[in-house]
C-alpha positions as CSV (number, residue, x, y, z in Angstrom):
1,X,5.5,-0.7,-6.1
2,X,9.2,0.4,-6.3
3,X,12.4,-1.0,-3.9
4,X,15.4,0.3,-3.7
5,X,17.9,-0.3,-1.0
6,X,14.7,-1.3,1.6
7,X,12.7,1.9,0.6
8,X,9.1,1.5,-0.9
9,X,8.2,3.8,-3.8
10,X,4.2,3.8,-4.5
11,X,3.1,5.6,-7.4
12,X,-0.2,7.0,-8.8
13,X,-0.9,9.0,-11.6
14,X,-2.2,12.3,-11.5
15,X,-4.4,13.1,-13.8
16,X,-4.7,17.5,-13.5
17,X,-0.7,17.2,-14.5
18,X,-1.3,14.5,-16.4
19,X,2.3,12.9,-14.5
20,X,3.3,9.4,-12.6
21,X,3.7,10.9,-8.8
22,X,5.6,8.9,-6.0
23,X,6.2,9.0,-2.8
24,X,8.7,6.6,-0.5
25,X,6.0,5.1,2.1
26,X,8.6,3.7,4.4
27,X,10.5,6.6,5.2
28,X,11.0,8.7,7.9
29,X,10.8,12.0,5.8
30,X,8.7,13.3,2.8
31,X,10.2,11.9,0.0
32,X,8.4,12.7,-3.4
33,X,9.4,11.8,-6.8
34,X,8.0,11.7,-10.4
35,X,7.8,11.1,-14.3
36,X,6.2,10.8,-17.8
37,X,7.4,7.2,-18.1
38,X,8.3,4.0,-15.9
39,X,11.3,4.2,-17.0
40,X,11.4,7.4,-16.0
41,X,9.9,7.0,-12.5
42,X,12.0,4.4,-11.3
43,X,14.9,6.4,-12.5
44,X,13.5,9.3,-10.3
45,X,12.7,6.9,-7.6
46,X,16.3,5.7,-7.3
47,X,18.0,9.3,-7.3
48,X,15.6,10.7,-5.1
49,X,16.8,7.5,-1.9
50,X,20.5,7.9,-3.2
51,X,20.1,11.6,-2.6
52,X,18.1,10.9,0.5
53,X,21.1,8.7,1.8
54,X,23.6,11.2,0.7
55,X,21.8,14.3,2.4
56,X,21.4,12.0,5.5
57,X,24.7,11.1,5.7
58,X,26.6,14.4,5.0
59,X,24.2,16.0,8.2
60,X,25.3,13.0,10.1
61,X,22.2,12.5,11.2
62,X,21.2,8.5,12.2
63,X,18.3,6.8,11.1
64,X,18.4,7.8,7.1
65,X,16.9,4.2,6.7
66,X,13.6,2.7,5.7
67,X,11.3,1.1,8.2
68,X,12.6,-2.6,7.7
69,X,12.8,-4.7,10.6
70,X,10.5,-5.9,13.4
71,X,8.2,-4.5,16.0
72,X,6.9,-5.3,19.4
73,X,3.3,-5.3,19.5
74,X,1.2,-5.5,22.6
75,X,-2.4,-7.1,22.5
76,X,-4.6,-7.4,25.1
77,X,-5.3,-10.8,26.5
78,X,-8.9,-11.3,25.0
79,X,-7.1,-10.2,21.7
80,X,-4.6,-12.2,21.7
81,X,-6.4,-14.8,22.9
82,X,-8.7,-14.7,19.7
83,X,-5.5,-14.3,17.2
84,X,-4.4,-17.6,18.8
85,X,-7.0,-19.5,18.1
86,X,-7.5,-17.8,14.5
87,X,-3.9,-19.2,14.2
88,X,-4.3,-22.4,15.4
89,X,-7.1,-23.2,13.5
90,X,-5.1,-22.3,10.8
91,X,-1.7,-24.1,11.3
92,X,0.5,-21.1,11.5
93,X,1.8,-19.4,14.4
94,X,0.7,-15.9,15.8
95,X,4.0,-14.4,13.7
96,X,3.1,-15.9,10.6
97,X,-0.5,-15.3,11.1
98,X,-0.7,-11.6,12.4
99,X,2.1,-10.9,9.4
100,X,-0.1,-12.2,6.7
101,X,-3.3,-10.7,7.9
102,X,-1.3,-7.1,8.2
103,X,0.1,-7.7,4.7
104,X,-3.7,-8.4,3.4
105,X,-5.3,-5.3,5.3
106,X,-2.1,-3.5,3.4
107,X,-2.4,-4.3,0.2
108,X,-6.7,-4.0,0.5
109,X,-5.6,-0.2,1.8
110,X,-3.2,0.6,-1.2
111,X,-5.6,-0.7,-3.7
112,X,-8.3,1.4,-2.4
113,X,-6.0,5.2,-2.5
């Protein structure tokens, strides 16, 4: 995993072109970059969200950011009412709770691709 200015770079390597490819996962656009080396691909990585910012910016547009921040979630009561007492029984809150199971059911996910 690559950061740069709150954007996420994942990368695989594909083996047909025999190439690291990345991709920003936390932007609002396509964002692709790649490379022979790791040196290399964070190199790309970095030029390609400068550029990103740069293009954004010159098109005035808003929103050339990452998706950083927080976000209203609505559960239903028998939901919620489970996550509580998963929580509780835990000693966290709900936050800190629902936060680390999403973070686990992410990184399980971007093992798997």
């Amino acid at each position: 995993m690559l950061l740069h200015k709150g954007f996420i770079g994942k990368v695989d390597f594909d083996d047909r072109s025999r190439r690291l490819m990345g991709e920003v996962v936390n932007a609002p656009d396509l964002l692709e970059f790649d490379g022979n080396t790791a040196k290399e691909i964070h190199k790309n990585f970095v030029k390609c969200v400068e550029d990103y910012l740069i293009i954004n910016k010159e098109s005035e547009e808003q929103g050339a950011t990452s998706f950083v921040g927080q976000y209203s979630l609505s559960l239903s009561s028998n939901v919620l009412n489970r996550v509580m007492h998963k929580a509780k029984r835990e000693g966290s809150s709900i936050e800190t709770w629902l936060n680390r199971w999403v973070n686990s059911s992410l990184s399980e996910f971007f093992k798997k691709e």
